[in-house]
PQR file with spaces between the fields and no chain letter, atoms N, CA, C, O and H, PARSE charges and radii, in Angstrom:
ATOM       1  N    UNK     1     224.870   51.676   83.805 -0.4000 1.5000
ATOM       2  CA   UNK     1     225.222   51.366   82.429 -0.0000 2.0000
ATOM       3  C    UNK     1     226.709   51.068   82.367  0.5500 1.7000
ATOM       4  O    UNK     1     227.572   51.869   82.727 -0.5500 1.4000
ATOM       5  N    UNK     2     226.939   49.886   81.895 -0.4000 1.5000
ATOM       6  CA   UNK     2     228.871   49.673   81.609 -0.0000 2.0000
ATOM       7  C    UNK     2     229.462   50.493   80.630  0.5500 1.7000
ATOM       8  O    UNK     2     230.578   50.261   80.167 -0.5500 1.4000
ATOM       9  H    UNK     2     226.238   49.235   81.602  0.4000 1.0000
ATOM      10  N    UNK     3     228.608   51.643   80.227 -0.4000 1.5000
ATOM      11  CA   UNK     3     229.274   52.341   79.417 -0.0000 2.0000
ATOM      12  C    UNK     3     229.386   53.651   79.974  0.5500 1.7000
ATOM      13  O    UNK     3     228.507   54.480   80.209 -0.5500 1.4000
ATOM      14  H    UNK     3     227.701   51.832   80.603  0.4000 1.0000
ATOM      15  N    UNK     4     231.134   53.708   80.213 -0.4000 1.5000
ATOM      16  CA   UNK     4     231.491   55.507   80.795 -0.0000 2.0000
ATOM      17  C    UNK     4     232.026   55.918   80.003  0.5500 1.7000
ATOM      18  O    UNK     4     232.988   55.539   79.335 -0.5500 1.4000
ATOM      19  H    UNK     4     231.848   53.035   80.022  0.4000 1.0000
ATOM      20  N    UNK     5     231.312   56.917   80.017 -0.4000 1.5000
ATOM      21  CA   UNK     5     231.772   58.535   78.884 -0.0000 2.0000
ATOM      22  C    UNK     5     233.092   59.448   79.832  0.5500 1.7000
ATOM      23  O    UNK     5     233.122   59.882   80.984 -0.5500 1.4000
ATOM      24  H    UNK     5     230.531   57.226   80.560  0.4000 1.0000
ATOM      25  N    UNK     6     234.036   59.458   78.750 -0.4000 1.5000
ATOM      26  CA   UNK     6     235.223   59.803   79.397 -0.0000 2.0000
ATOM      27  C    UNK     6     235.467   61.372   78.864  0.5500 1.7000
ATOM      28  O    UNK     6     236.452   62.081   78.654 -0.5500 1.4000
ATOM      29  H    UNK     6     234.011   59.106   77.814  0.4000 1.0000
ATOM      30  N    UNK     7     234.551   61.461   78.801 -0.4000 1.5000
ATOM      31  CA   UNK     7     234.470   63.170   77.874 -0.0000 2.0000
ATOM      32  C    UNK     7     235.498   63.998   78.793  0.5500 1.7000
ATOM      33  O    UNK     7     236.714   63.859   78.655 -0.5500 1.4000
ATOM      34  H    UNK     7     233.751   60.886   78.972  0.4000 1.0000
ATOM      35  N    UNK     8     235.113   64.588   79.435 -0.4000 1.5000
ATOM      36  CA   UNK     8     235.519   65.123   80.796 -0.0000 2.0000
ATOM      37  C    UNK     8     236.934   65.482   81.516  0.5500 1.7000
ATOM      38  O    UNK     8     237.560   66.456   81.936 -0.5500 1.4000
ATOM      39  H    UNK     8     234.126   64.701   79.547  0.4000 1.0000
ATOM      40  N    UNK     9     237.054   63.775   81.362 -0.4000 1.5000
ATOM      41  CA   UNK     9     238.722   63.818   81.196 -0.0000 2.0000
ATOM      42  C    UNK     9     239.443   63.938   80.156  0.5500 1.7000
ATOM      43  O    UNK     9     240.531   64.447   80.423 -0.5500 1.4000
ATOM      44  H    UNK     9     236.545   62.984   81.022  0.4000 1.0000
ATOM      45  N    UNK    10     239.289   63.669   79.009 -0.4000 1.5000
ATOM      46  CA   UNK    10     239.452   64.006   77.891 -0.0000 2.0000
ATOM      47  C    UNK    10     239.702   65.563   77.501  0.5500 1.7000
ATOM      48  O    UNK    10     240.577   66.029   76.771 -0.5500 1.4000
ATOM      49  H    UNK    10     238.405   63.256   78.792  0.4000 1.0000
ATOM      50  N    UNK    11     238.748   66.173   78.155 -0.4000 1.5000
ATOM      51  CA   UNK    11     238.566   67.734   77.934 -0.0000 2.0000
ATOM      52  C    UNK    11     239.720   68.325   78.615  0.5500 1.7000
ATOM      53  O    UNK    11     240.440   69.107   77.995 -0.5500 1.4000
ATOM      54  H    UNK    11     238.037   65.794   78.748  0.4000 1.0000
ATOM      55  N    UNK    12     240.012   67.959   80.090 -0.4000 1.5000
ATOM      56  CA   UNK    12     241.232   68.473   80.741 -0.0000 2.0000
ATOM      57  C    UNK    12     242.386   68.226   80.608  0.5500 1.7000
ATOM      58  O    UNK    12     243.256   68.957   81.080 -0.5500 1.4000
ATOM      59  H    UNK    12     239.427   67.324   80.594  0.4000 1.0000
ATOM      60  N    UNK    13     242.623   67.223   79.987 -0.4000 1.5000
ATOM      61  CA   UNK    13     243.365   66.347   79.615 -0.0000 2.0000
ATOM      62  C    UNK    13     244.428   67.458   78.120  0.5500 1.7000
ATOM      63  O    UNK    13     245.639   67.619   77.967 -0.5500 1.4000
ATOM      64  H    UNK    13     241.916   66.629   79.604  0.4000 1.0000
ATOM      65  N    UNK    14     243.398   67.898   77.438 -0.4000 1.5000
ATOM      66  CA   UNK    14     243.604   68.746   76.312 -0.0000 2.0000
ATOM      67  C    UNK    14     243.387   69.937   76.744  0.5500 1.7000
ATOM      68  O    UNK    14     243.521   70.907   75.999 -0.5500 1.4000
ATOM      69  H    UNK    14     242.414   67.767   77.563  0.4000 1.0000
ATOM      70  N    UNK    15     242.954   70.068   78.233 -0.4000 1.5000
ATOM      71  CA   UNK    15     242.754   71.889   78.562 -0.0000 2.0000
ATOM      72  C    UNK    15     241.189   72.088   77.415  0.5500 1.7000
ATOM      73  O    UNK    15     241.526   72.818   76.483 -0.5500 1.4000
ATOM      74  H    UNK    15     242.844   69.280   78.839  0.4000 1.0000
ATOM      75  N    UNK    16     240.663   71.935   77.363 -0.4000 1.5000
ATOM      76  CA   UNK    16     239.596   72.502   76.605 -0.0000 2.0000
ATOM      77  C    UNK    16     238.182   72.809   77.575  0.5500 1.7000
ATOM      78  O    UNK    16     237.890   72.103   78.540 -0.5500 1.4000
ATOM      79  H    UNK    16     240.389   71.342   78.120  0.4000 1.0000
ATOM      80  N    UNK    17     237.432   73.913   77.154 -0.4000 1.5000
ATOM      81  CA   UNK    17     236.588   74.081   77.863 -0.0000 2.0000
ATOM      82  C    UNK    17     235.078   73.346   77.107  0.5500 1.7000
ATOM      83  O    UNK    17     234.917   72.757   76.038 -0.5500 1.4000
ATOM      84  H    UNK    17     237.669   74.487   76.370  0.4000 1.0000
ATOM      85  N    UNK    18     234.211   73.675   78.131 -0.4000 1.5000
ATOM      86  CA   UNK    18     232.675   72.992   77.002 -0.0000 2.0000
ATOM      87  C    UNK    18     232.566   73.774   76.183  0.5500 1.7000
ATOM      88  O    UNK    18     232.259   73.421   75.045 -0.5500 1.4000
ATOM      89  H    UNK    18     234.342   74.152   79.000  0.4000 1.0000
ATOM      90  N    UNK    19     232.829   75.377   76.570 -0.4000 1.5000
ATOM      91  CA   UNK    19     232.260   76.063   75.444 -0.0000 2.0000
ATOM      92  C    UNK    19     233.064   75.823   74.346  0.5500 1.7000
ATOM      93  O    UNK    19     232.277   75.634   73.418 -0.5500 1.4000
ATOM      94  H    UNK    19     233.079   75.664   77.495  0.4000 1.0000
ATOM      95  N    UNK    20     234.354   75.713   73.881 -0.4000 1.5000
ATOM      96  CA   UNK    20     235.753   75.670   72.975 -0.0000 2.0000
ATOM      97  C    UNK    20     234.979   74.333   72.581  0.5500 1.7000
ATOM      98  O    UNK    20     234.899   74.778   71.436 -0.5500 1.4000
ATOM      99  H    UNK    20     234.993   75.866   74.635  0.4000 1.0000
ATOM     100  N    UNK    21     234.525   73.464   72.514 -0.4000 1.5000
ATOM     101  CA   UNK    21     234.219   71.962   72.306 -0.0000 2.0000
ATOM     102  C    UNK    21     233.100   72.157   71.486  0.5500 1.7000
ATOM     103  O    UNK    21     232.912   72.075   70.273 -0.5500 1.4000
ATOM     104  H    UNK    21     234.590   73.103   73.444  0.4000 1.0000
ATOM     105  N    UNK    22     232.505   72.394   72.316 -0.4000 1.5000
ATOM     106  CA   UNK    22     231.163   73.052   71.698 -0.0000 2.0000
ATOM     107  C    UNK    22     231.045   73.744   70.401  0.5500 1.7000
ATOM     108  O    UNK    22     230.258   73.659   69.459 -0.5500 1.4000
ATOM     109  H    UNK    22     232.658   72.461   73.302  0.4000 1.0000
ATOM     110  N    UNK    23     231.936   74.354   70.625 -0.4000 1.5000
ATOM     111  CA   UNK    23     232.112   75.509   68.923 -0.0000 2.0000
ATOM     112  C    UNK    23     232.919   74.876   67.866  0.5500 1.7000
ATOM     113  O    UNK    23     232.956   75.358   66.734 -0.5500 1.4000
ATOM     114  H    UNK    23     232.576   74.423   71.390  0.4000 1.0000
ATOM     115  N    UNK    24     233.756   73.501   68.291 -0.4000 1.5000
ATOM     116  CA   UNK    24     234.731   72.934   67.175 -0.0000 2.0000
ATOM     117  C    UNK    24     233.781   71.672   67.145  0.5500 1.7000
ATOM     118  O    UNK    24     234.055   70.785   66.336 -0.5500 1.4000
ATOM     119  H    UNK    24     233.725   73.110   69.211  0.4000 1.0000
ATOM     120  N    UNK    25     232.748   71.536   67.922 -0.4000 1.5000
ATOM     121  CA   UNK    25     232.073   70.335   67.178 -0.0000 2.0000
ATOM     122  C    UNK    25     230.773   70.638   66.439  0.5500 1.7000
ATOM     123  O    UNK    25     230.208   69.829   65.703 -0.5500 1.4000
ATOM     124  H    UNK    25     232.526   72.256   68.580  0.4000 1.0000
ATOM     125  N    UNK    26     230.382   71.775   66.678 -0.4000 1.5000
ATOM     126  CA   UNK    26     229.249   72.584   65.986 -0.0000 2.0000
ATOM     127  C    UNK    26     227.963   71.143   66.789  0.5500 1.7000
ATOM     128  O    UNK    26     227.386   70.264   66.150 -0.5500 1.4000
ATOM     129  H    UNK    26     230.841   72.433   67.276  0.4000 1.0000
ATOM     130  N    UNK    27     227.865   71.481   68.763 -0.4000 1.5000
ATOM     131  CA   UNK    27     227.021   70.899   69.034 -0.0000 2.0000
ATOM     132  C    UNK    27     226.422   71.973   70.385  0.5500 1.7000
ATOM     133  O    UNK    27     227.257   72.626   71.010 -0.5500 1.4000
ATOM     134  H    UNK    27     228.334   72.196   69.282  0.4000 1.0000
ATOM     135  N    UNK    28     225.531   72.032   70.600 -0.4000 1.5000
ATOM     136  CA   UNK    28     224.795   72.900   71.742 -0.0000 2.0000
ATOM     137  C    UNK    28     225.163   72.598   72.727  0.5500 1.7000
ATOM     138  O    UNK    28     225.283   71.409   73.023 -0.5500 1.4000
ATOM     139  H    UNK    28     224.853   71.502   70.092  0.4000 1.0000
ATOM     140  N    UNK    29     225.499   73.717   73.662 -0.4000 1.5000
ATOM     141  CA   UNK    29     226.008   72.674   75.153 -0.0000 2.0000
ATOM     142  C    UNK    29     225.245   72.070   76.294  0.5500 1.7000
ATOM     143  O    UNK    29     225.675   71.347   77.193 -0.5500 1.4000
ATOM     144  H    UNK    29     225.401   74.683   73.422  0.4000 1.0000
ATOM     145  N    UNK    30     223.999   72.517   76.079 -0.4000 1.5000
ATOM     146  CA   UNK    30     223.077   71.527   76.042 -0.0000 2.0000
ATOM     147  C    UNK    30     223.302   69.561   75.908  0.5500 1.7000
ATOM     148  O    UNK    30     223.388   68.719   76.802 -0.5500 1.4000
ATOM     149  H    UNK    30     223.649   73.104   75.349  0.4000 1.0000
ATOM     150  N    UNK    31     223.335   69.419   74.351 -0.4000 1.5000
ATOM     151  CA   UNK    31     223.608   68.643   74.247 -0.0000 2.0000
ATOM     152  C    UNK    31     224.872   67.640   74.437  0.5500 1.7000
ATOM     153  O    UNK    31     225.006   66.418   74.505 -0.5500 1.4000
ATOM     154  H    UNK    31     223.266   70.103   73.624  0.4000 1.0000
ATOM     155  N    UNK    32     225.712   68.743   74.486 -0.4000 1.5000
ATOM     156  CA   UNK    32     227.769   68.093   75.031 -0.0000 2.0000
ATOM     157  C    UNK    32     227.486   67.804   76.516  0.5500 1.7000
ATOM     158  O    UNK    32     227.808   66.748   77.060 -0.5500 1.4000
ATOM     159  H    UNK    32     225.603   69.736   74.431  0.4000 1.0000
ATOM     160  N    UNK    33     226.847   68.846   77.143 -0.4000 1.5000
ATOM     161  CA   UNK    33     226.549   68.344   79.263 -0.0000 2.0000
ATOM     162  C    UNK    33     226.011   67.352   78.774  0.5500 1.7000
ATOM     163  O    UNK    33     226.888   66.587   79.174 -0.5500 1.4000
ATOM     164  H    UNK    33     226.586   69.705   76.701  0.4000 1.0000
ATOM     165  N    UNK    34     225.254   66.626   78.198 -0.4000 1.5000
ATOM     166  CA   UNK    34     224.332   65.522   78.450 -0.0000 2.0000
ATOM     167  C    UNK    34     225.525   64.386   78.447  0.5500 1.7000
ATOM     168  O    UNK    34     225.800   63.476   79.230 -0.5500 1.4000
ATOM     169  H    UNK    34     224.541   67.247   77.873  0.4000 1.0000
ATOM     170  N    UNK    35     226.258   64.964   76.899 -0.4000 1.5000
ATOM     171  CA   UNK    35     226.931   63.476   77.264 -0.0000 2.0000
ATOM     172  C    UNK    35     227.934   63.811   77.938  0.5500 1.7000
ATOM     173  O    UNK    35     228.256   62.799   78.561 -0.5500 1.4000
ATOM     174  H    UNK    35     226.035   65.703   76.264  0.4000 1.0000
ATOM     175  N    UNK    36     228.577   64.582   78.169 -0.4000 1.5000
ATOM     176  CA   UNK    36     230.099   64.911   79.034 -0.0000 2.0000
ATOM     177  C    UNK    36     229.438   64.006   80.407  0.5500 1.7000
ATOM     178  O    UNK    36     230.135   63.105   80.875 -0.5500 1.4000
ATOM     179  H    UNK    36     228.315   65.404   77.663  0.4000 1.0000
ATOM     180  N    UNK    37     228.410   64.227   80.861 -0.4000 1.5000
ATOM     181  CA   UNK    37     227.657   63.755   82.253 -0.0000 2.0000
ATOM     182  C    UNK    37     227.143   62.508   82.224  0.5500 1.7000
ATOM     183  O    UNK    37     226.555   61.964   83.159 -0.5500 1.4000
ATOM     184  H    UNK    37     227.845   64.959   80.481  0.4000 1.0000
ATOM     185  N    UNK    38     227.445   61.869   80.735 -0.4000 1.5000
ATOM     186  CA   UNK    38     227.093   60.413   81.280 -0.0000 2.0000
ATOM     187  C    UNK    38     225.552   59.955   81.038  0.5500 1.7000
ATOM     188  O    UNK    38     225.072   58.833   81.193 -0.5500 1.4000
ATOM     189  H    UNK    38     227.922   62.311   79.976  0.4000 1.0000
ATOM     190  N    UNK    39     224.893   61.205   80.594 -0.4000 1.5000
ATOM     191  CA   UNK    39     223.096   60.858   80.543 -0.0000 2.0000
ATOM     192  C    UNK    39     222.881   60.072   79.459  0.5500 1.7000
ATOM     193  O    UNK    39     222.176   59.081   79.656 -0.5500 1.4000
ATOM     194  H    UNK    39     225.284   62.117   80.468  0.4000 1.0000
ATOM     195  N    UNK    40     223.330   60.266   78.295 -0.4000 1.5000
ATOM     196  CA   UNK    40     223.128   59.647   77.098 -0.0000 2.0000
ATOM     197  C    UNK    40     222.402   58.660   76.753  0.5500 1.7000
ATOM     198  O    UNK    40     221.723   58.141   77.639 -0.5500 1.4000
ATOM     199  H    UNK    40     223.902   61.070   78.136  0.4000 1.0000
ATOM     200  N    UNK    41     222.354   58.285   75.802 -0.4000 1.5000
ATOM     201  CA   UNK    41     221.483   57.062   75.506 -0.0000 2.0000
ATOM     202  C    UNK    41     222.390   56.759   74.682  0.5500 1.7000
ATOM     203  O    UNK    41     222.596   55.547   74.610 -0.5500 1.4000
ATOM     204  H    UNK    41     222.905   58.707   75.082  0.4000 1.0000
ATOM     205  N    UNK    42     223.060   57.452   73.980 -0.4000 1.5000
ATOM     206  CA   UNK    42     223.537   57.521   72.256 -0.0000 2.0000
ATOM     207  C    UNK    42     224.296   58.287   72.347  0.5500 1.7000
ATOM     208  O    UNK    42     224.372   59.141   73.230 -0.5500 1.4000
ATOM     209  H    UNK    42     222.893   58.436   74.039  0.4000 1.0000
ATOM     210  N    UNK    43     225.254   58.065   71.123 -0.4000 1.5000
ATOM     211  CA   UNK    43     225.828   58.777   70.026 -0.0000 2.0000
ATOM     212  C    UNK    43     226.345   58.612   68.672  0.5500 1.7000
ATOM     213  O    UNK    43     227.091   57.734   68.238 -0.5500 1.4000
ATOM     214  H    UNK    43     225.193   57.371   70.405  0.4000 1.0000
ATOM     215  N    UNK    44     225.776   59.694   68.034 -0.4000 1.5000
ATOM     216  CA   UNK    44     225.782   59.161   66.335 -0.0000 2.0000
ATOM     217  C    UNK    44     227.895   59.105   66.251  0.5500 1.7000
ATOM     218  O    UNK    44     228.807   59.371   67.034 -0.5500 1.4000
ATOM     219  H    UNK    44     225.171   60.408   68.386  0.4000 1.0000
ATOM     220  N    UNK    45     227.771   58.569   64.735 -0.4000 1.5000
ATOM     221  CA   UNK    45     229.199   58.016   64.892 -0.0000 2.0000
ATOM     222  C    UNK    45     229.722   59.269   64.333  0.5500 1.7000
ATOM     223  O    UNK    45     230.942   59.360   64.473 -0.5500 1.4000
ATOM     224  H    UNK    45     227.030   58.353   64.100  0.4000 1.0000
ATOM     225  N    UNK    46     229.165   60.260   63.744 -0.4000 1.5000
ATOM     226  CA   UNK    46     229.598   62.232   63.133 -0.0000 2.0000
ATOM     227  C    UNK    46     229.533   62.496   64.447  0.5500 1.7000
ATOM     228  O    UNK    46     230.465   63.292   64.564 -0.5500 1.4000
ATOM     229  H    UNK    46     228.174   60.187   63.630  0.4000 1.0000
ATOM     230  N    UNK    47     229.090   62.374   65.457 -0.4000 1.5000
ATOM     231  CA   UNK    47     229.473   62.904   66.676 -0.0000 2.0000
ATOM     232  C    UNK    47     230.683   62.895   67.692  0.5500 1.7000
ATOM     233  O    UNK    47     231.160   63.760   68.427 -0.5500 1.4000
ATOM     234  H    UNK    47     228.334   61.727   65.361  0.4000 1.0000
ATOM     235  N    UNK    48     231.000   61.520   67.430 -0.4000 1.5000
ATOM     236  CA   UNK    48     232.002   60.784   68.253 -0.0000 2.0000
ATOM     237  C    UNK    48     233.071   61.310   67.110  0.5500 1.7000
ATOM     238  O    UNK    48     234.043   61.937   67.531 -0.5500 1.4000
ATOM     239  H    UNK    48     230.613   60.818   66.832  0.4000 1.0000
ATOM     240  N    UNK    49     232.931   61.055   65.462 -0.4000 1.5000
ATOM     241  CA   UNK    49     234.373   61.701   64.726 -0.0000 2.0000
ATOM     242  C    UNK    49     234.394   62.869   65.157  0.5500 1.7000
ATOM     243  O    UNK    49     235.313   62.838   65.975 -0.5500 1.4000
ATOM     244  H    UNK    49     232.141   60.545   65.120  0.4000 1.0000
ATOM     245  N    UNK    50     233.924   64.032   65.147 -0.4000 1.5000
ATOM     246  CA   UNK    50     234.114   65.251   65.484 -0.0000 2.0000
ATOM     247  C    UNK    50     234.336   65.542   66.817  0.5500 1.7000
ATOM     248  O    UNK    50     234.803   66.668   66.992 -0.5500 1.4000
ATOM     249  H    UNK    50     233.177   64.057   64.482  0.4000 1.0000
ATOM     250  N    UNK    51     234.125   64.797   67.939 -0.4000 1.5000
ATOM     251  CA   UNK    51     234.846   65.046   69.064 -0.0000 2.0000
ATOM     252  C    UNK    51     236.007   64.423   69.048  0.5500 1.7000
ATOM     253  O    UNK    51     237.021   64.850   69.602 -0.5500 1.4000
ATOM     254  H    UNK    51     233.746   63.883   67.797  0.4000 1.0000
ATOM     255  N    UNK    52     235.895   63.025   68.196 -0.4000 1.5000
ATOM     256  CA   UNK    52     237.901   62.488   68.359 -0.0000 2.0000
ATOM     257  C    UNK    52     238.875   63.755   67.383  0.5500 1.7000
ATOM     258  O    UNK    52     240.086   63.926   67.522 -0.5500 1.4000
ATOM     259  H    UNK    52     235.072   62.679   67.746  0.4000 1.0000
ATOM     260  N    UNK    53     238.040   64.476   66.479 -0.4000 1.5000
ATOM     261  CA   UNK    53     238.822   65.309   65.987 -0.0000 2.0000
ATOM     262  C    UNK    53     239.506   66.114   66.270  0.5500 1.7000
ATOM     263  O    UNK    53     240.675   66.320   65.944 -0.5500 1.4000
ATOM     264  H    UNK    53     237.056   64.337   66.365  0.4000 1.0000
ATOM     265  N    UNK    54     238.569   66.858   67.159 -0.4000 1.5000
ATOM     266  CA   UNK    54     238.772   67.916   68.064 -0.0000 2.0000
ATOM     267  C    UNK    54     239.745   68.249   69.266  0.5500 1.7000
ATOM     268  O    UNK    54     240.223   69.330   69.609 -0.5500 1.4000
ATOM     269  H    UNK    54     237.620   66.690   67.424  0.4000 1.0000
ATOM     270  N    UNK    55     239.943   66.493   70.004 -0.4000 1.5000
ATOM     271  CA   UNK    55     240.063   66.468   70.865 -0.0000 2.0000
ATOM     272  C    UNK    55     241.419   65.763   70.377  0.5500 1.7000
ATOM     273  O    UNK    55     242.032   65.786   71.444 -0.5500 1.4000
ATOM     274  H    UNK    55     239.555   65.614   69.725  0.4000 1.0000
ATOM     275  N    UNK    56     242.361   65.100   69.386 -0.4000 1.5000
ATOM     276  CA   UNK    56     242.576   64.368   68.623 -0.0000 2.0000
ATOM     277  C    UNK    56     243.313   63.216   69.684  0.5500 1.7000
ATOM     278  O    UNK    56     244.397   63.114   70.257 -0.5500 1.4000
ATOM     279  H    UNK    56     241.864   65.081   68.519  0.4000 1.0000
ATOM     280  N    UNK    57     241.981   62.383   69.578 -0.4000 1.5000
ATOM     281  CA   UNK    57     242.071   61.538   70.129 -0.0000 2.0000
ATOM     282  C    UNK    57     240.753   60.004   69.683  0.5500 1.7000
ATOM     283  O    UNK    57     239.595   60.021   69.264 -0.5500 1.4000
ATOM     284  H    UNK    57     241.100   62.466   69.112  0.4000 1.0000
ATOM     285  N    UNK    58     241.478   59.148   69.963 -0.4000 1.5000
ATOM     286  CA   UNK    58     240.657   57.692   69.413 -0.0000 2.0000
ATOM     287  C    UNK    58     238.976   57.742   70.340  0.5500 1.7000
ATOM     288  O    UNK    58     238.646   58.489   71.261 -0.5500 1.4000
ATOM     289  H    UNK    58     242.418   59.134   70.303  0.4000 1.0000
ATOM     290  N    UNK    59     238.391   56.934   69.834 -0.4000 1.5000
ATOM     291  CA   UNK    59     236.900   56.611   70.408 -0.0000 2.0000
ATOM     292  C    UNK    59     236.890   56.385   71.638  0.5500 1.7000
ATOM     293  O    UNK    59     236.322   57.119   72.446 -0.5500 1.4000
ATOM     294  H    UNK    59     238.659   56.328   69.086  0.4000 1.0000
ATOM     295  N    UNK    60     237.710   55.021   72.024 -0.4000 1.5000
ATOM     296  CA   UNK    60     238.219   54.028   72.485 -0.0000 2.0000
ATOM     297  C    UNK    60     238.635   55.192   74.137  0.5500 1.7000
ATOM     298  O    UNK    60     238.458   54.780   75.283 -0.5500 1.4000
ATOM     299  H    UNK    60     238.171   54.424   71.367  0.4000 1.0000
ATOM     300  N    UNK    61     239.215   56.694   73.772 -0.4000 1.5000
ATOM     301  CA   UNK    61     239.400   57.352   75.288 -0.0000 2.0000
ATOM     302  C    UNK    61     238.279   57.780   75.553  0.5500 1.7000
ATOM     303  O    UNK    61     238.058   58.019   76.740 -0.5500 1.4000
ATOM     304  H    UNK    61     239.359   57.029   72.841  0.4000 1.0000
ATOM     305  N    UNK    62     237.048   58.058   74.417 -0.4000 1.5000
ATOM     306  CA   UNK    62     235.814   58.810   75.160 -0.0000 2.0000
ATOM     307  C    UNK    62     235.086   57.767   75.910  0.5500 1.7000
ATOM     308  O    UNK    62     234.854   58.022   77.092 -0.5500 1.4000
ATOM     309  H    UNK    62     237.228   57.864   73.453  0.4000 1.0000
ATOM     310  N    UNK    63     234.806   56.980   75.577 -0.4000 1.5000
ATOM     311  CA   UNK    63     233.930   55.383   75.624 -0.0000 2.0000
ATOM     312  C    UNK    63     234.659   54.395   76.436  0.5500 1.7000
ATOM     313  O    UNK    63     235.750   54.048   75.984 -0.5500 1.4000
ATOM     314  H    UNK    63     234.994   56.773   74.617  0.4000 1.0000
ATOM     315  N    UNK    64     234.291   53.901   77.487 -0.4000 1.5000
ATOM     316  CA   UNK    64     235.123   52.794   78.302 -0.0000 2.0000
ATOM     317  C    UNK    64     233.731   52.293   78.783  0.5500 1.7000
ATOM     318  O    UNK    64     232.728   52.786   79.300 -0.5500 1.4000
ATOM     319  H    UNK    64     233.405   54.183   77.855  0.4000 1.0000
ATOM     320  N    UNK    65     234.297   50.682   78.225 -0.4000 1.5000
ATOM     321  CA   UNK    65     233.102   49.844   78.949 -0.0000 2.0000
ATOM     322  C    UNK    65     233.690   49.441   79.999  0.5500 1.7000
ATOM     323  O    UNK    65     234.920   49.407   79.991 -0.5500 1.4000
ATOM     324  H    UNK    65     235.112   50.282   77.805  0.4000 1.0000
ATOM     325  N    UNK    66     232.744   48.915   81.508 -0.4000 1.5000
ATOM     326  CA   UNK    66     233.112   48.823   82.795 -0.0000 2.0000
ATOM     327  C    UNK    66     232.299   47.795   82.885  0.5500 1.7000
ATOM     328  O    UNK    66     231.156   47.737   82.431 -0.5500 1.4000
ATOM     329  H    UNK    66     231.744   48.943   81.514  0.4000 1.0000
ATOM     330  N    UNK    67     232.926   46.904   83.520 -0.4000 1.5000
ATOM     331  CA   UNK    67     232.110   45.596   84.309 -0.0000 2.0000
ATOM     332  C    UNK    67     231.499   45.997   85.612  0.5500 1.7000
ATOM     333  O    UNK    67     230.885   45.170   86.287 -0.5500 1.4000
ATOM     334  H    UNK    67     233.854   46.952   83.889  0.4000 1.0000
């Protein structure tokens, strides 16, 4: 998929753990591994605001399209 989820780095980047992420985005970590790892299919756009919130940072660092 040309679409990489930059979660990850993002997270270290800010020092944050899954669980700390997890609790400021009010999402299961369950569901944050899925996308931190790239499985995804999706993400709603309350998902992506509340992680740029969190993380305070643009879309544009979680999301990188790749040729």
């Amino acid at each position: 998929m040309p679409i990489v989820v930059n979660l990850d780095v993002m997270m270290a980047r800010r020092k944050m753990s899954l669980n700390e992420l997890s609790e400021k985005v009010n999402l299961t970590l369950s569901n944050l591994s899925v996308l931190k790892t790239g499985k995804a299919k999706a993400i709603r756009f309350s998902t992506l605001e509340a992680i740029c919130q969190a993380l305070n940072c643009q879309p544009g660092d979680i999301l990188e399209f790749v040729e």
